[in-house]
N, CA, C and O atoms as a GROMACS GRO file, in nm:
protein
  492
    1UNK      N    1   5.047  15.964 -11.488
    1UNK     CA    2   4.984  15.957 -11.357
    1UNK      C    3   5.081  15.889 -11.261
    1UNK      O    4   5.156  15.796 -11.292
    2UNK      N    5   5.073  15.944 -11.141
    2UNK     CA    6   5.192  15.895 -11.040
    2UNK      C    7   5.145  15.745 -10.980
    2UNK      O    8   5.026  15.715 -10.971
    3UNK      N    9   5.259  15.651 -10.938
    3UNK     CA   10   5.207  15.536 -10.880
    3UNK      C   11   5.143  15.526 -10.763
    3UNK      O   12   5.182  15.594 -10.668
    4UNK      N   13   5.019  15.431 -10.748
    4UNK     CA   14   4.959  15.445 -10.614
    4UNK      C   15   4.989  15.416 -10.488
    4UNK      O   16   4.978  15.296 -10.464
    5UNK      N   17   5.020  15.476 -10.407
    5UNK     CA   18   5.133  15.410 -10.277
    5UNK      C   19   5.049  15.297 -10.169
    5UNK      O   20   4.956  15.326 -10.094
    6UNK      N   21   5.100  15.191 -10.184
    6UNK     CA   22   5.040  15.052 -10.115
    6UNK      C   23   5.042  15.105  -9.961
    6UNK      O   24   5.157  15.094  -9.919
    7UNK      N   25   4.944  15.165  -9.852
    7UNK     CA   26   4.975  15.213  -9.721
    7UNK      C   27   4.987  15.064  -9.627
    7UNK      O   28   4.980  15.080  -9.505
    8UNK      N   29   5.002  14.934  -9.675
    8UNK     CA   30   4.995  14.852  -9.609
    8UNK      C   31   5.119  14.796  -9.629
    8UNK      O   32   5.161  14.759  -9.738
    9UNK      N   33   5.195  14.787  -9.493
    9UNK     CA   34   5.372  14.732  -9.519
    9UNK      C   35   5.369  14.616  -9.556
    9UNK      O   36   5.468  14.590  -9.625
   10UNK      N   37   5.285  14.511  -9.540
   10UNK     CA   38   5.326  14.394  -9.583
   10UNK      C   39   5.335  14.364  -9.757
   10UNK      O   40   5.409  14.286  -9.816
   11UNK      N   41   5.228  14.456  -9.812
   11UNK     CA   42   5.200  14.448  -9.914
   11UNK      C   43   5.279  14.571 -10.035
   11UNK      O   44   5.238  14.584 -10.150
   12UNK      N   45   5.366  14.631  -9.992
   12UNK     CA   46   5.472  14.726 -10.040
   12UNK      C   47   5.571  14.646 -10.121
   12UNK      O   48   5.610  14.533 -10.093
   13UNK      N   49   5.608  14.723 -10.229
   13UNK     CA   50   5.694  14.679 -10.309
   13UNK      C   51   5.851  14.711 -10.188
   13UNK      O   52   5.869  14.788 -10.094
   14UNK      N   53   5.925  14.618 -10.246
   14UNK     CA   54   6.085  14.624 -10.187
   14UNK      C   55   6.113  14.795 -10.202
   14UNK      O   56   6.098  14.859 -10.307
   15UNK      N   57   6.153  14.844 -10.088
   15UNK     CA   58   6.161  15.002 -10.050
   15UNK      C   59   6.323  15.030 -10.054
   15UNK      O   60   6.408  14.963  -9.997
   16UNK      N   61   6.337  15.111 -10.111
   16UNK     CA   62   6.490  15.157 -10.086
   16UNK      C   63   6.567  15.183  -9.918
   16UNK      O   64   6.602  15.301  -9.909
   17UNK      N   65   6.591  15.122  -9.818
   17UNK     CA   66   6.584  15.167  -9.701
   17UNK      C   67   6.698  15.277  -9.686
   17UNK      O   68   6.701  15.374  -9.610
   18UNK      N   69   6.794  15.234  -9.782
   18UNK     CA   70   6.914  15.393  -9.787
   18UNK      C   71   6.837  15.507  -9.790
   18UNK      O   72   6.857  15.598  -9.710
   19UNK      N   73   6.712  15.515  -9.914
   19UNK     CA   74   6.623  15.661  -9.917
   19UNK      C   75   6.572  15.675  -9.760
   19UNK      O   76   6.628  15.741  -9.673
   20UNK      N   77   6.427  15.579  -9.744
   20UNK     CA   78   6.372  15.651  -9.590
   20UNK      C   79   6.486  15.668  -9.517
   20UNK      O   80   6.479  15.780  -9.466
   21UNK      N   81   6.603  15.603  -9.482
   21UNK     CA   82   6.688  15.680  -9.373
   21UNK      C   83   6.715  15.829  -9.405
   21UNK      O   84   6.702  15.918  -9.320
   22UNK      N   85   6.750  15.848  -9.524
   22UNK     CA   86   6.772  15.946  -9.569
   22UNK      C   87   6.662  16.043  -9.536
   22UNK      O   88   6.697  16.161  -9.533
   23UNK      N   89   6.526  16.014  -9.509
   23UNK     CA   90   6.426  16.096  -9.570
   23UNK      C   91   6.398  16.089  -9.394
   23UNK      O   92   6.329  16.182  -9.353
   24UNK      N   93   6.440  16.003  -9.302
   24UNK     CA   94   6.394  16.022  -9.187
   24UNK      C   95   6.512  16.137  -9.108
   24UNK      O   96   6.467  16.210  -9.020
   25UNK      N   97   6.602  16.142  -9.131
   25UNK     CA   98   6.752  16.238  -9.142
   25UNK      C   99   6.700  16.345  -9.159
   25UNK      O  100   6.688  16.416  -9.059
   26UNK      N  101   6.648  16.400  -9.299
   26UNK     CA  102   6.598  16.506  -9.315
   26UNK      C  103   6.480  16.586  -9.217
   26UNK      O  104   6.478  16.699  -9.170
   27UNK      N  105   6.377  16.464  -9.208
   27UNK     CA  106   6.334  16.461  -9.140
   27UNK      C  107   6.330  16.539  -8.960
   27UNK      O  108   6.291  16.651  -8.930
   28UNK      N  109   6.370  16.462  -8.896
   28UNK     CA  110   6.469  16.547  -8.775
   28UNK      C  111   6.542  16.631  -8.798
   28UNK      O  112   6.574  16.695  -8.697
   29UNK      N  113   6.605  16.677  -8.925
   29UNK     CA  114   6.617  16.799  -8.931
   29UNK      C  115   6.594  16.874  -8.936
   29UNK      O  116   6.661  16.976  -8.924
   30UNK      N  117   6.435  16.857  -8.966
   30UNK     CA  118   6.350  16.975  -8.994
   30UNK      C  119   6.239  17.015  -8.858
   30UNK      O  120   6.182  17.119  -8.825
   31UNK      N  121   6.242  16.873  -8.804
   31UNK     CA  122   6.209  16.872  -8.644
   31UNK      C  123   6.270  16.985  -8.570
   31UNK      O  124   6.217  17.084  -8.520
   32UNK      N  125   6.427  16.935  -8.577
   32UNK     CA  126   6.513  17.051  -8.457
   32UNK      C  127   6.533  17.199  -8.492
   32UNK      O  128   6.552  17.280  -8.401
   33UNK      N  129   6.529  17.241  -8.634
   33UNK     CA  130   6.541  17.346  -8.700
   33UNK      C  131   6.367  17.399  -8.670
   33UNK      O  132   6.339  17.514  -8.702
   34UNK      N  133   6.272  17.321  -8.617
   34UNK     CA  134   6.143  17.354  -8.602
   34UNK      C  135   6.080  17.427  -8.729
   34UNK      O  136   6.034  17.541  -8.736
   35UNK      N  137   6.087  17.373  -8.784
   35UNK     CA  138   6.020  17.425  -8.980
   35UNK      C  139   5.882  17.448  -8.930
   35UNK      O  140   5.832  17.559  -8.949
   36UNK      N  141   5.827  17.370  -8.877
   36UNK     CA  142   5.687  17.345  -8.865
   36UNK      C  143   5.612  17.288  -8.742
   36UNK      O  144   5.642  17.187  -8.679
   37UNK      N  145   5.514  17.366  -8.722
   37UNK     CA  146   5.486  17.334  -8.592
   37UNK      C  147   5.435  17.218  -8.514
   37UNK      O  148   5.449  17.180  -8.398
   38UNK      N  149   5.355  17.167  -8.644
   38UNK     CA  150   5.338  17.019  -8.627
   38UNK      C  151   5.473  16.906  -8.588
   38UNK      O  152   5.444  16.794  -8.544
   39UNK      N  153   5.575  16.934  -8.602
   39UNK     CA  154   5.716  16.894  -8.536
   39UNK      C  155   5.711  16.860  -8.429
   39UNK      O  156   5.762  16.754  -8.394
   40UNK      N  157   5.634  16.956  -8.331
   40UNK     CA  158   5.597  16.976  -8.156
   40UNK      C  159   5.565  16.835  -8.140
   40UNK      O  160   5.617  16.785  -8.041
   41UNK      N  161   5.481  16.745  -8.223
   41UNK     CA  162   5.352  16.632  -8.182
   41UNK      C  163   5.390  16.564  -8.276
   41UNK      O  164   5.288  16.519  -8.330
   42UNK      N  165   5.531  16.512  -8.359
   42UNK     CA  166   5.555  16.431  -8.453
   42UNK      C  167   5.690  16.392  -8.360
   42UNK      O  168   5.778  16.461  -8.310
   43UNK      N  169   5.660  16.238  -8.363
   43UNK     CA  170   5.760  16.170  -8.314
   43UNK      C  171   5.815  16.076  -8.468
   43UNK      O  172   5.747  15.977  -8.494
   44UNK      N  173   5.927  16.109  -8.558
   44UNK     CA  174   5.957  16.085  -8.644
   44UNK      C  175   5.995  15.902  -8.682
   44UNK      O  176   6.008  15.830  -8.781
   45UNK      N  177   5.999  15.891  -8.552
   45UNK     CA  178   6.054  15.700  -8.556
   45UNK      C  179   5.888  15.638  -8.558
   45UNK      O  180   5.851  15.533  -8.610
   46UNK      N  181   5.828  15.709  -8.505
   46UNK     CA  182   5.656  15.663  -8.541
   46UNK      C  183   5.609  15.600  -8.674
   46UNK      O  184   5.555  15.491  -8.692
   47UNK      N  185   5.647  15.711  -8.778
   47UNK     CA  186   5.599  15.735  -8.889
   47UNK      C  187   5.693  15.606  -8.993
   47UNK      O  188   5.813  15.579  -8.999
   48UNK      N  189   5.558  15.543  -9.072
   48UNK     CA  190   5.607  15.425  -9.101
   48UNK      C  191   5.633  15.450  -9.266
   48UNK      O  192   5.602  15.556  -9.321
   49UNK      N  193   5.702  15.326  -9.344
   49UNK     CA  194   5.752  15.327  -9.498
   49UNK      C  195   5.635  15.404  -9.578
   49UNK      O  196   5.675  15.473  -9.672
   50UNK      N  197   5.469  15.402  -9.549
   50UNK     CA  198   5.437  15.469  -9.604
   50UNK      C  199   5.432  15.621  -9.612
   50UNK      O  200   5.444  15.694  -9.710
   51UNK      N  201   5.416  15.644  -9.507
   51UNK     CA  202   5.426  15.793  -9.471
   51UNK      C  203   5.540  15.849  -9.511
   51UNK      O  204   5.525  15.966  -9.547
   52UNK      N  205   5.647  15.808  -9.518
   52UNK     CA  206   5.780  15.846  -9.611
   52UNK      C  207   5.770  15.856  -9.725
   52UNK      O  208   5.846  15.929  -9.789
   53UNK      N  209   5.673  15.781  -9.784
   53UNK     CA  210   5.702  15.762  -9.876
   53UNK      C  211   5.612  15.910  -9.960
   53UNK      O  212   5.654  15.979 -10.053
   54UNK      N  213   5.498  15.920  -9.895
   54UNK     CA  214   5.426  16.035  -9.918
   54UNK      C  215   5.478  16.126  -9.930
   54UNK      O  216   5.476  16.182 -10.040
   55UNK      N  217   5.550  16.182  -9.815
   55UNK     CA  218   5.671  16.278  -9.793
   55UNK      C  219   5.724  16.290  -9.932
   55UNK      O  220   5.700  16.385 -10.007
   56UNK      N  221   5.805  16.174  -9.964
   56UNK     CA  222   5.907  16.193 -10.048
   56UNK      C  223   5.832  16.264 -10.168
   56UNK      O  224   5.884  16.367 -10.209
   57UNK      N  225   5.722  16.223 -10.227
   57UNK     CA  226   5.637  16.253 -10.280
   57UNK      C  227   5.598  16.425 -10.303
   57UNK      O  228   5.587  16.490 -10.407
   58UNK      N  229   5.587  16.456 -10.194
   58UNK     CA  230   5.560  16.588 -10.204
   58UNK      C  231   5.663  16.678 -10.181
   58UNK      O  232   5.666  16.796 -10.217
   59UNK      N  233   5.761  16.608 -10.110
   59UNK     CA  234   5.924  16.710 -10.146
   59UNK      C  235   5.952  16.705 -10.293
   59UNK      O  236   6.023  16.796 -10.335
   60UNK      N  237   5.915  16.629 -10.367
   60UNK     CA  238   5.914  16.607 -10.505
   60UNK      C  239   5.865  16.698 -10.608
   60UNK      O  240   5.903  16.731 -10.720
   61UNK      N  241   5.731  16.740 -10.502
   61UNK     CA  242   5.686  16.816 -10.611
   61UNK      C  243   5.553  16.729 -10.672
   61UNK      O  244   5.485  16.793 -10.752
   62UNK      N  245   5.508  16.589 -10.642
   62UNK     CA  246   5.478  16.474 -10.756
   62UNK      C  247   5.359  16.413 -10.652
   62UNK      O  248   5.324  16.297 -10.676
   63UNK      N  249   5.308  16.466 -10.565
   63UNK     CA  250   5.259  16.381 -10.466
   63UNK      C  251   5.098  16.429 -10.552
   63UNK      O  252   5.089  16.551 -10.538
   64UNK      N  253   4.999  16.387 -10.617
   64UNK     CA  254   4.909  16.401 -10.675
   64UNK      C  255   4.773  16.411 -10.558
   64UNK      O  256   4.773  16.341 -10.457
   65UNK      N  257   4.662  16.506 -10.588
   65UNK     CA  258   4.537  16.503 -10.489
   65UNK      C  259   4.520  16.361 -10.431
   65UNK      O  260   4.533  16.334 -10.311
   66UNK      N  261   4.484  16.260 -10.545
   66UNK     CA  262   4.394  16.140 -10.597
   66UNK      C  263   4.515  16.062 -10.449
   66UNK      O  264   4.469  15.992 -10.359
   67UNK      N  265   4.652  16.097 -10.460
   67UNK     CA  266   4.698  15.982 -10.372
   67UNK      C  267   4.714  16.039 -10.233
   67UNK      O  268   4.714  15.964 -10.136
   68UNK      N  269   4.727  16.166 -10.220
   68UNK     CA  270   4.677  16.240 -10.110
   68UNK      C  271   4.552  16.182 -10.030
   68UNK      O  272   4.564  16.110  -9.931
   69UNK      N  273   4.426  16.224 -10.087
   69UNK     CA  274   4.294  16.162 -10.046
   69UNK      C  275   4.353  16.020  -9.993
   69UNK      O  276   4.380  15.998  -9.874
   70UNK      N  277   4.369  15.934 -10.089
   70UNK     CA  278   4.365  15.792 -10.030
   70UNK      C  279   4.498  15.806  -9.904
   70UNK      O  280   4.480  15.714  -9.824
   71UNK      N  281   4.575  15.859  -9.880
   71UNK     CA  282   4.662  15.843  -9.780
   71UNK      C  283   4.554  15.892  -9.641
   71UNK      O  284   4.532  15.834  -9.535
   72UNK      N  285   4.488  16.052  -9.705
   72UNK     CA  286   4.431  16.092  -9.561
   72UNK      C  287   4.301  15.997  -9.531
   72UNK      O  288   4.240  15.998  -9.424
   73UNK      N  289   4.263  15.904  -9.658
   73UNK     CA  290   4.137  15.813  -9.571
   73UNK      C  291   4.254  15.708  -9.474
   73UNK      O  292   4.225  15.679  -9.358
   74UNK      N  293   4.341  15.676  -9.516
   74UNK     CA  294   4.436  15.592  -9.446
   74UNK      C  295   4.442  15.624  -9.315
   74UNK      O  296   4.402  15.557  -9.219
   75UNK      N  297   4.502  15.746  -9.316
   75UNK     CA  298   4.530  15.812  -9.156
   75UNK      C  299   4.410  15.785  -9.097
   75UNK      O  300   4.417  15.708  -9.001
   76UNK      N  301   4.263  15.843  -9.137
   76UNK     CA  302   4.125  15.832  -9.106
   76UNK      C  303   4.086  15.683  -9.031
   76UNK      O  304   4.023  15.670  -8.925
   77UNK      N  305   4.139  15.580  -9.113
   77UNK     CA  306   4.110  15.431  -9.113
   77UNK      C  307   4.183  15.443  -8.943
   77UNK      O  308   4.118  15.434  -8.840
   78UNK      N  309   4.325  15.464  -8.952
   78UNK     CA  310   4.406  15.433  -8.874
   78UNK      C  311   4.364  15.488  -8.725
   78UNK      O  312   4.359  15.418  -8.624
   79UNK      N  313   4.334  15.628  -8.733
   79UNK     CA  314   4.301  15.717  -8.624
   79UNK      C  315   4.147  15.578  -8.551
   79UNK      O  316   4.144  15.530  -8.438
   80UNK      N  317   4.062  15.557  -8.649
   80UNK     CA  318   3.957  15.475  -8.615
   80UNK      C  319   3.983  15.350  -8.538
   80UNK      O  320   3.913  15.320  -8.441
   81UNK      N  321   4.108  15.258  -8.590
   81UNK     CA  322   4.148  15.167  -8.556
   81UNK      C  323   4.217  15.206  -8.389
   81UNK      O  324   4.179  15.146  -8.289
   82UNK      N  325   4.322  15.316  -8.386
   82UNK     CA  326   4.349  15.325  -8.256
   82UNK      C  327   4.266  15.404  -8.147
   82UNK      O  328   4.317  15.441  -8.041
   83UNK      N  329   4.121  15.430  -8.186
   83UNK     CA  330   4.034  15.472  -8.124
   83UNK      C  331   3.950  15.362  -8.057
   83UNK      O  332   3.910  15.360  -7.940
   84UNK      N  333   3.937  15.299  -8.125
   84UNK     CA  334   3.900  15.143  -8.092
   84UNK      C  335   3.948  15.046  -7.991
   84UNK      O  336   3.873  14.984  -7.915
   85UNK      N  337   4.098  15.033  -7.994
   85UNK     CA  338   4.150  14.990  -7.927
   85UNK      C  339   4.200  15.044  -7.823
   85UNK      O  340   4.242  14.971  -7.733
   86UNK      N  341   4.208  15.192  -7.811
   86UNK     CA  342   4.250  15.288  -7.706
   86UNK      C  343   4.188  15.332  -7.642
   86UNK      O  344   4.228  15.361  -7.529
   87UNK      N  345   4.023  15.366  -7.694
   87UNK     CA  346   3.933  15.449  -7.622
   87UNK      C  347   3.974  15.565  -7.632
   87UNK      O  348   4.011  15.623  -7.734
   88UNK      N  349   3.966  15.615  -7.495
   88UNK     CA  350   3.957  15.783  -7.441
   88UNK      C  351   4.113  15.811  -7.435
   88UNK      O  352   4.187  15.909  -7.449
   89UNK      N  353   4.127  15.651  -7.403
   89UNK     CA  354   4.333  15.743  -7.428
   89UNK      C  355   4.404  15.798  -7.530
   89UNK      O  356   4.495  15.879  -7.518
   90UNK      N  357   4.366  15.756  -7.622
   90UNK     CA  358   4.391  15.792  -7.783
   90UNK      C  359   4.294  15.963  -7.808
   90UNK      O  360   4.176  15.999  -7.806
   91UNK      N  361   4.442  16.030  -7.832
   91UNK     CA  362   4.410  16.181  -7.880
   91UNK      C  363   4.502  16.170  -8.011
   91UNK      O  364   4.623  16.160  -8.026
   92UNK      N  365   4.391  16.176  -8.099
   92UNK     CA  366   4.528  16.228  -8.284
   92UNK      C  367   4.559  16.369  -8.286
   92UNK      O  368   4.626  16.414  -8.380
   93UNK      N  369   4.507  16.466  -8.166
   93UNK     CA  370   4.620  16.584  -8.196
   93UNK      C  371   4.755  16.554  -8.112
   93UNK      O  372   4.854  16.626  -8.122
   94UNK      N  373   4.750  16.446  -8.032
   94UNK     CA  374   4.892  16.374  -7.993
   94UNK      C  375   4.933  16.298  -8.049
   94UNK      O  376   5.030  16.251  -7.988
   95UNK      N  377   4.909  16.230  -8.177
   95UNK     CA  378   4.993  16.116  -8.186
   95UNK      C  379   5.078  16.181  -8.328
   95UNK      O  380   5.038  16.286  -8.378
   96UNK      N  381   5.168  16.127  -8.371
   96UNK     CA  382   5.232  16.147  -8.513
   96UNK      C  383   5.202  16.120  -8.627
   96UNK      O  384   5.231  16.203  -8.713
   97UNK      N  385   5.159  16.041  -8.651
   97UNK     CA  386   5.096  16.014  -8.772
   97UNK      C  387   4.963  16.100  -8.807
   97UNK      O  388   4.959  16.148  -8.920
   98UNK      N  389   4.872  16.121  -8.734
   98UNK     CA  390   4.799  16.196  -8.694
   98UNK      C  391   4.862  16.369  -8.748
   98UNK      O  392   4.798  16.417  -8.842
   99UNK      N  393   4.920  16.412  -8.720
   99UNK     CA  394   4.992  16.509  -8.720
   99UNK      C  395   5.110  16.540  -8.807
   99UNK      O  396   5.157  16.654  -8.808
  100UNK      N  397   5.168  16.427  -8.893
  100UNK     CA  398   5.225  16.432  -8.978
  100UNK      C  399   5.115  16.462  -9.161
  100UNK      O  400   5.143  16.527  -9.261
  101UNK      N  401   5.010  16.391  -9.129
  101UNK     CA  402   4.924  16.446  -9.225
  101UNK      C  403   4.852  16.522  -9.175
  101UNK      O  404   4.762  16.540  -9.257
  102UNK      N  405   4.839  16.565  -9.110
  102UNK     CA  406   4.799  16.752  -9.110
  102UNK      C  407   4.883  16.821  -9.165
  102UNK      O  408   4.838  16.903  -9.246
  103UNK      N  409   4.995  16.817  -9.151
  103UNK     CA  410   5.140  16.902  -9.203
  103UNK      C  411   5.160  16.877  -9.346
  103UNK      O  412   5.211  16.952  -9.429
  104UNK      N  413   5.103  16.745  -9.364
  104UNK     CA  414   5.082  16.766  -9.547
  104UNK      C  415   4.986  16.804  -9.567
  104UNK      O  416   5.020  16.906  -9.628
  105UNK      N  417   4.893  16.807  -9.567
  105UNK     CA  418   4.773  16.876  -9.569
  105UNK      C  419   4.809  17.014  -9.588
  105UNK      O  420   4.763  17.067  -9.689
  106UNK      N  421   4.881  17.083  -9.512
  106UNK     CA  422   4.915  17.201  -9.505
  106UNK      C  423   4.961  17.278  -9.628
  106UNK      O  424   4.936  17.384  -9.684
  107UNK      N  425   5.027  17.188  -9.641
  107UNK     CA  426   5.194  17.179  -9.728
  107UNK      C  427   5.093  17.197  -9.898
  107UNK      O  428   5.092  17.274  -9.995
  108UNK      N  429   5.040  17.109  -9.865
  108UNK     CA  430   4.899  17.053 -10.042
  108UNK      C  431   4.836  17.200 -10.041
  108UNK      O  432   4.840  17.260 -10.149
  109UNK      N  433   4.799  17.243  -9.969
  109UNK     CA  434   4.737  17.374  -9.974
  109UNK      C  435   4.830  17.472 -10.017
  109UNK      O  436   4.792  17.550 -10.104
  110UNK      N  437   4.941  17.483  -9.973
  110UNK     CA  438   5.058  17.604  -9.989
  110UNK      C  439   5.087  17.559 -10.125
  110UNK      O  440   5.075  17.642 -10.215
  111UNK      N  441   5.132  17.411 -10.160
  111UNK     CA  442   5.138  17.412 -10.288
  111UNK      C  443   5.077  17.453 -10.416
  111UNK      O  444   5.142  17.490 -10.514
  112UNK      N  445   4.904  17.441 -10.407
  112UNK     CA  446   4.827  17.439 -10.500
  112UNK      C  447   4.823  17.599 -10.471
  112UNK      O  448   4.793  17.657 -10.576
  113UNK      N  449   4.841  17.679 -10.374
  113UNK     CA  450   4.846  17.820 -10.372
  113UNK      C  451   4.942  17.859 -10.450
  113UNK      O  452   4.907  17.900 -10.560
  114UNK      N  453   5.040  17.858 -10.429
  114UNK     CA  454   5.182  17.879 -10.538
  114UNK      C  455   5.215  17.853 -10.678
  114UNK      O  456   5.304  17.901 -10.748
  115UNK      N  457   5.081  17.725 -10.716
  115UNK     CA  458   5.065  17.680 -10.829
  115UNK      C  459   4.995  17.788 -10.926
  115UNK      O  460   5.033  17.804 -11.042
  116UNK      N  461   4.878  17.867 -10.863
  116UNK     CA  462   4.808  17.952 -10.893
  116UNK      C  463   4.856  18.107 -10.867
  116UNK      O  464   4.816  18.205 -10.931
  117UNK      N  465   4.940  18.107 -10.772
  117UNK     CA  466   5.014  18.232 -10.787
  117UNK      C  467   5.153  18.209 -10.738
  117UNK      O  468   5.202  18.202 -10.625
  118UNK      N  469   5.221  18.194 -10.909
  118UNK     CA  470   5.361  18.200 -10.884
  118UNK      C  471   5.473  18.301 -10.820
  118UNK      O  472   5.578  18.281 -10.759
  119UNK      N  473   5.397  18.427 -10.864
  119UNK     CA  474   5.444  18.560 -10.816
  119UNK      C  475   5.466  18.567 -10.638
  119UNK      O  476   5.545  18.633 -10.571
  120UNK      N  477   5.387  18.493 -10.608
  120UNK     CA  478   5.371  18.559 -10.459
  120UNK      C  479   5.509  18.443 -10.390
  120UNK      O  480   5.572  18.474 -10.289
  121UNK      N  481   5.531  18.323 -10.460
  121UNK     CA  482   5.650  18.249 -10.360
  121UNK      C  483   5.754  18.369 -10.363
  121UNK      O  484   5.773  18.464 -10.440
  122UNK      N  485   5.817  18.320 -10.237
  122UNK     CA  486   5.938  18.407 -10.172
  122UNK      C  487   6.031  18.379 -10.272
  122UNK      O  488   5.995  18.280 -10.336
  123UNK      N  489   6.168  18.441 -10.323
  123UNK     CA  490   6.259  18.456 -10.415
  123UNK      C  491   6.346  18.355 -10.294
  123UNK      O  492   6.462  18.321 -10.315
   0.00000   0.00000   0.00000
């Protein structure tokens, strides 16, 4: 079973910061190459050690439902928290984080599709 990712920075184990640069690199690369459309509404310097870390996770291959769920109640928590404090100014189809798990979300779906039909991924 995969490890559970701590979404709270203070409380995170010591993080490789060579990887997230790495993974924020990639990142914007996949921004400017526009992979995905959620790119449009992801401001990549937003997105914090956990959300990388998710990422990394599912570029992996390794990112499990069970830690999925708990990331998207996270986002959920979070969206709540800056609703709170923002009011009416706060839109999560604008913000990044917001929009970075939609795009996994996405991604979890295409995966578990491909899982079930291997035939159909592109060569």
């Amino acid at each position: 079973m995969g490890e559970i990712i701590n979404f709270q920075p203070e409380k995170q184990k010591e993080i490789d910061v060579k990887h997230l640069e790495e993974l924020r690199d990639f990142l914007y690369e996949q921004k400017e190459k526009r992979k995905d459309p959620h790119f449009d509404f992801i401001d990549v310097d937003k997105l914090t050690d956990g959300d990388l870390m998710i990422f990394d996770k599912l570029k992996k291959h390794n990112l499990t439902n069970k830690e999925f769920e708990e990331y998207r109640n996270h986002i959920k928590n979070y969206i709540n928290e800056q609703e709170n404090q923002k009011g009416n100014n706060f839109k999560p189809q604008d913000d990044s984080r917001s929009n970075f798990e939609a795009m996994i979300s996405n991604k979890m779906v295409e995966e578990e599709y491909f899982r079930r039909h291997p035939e159909k991924r592109a060569a």
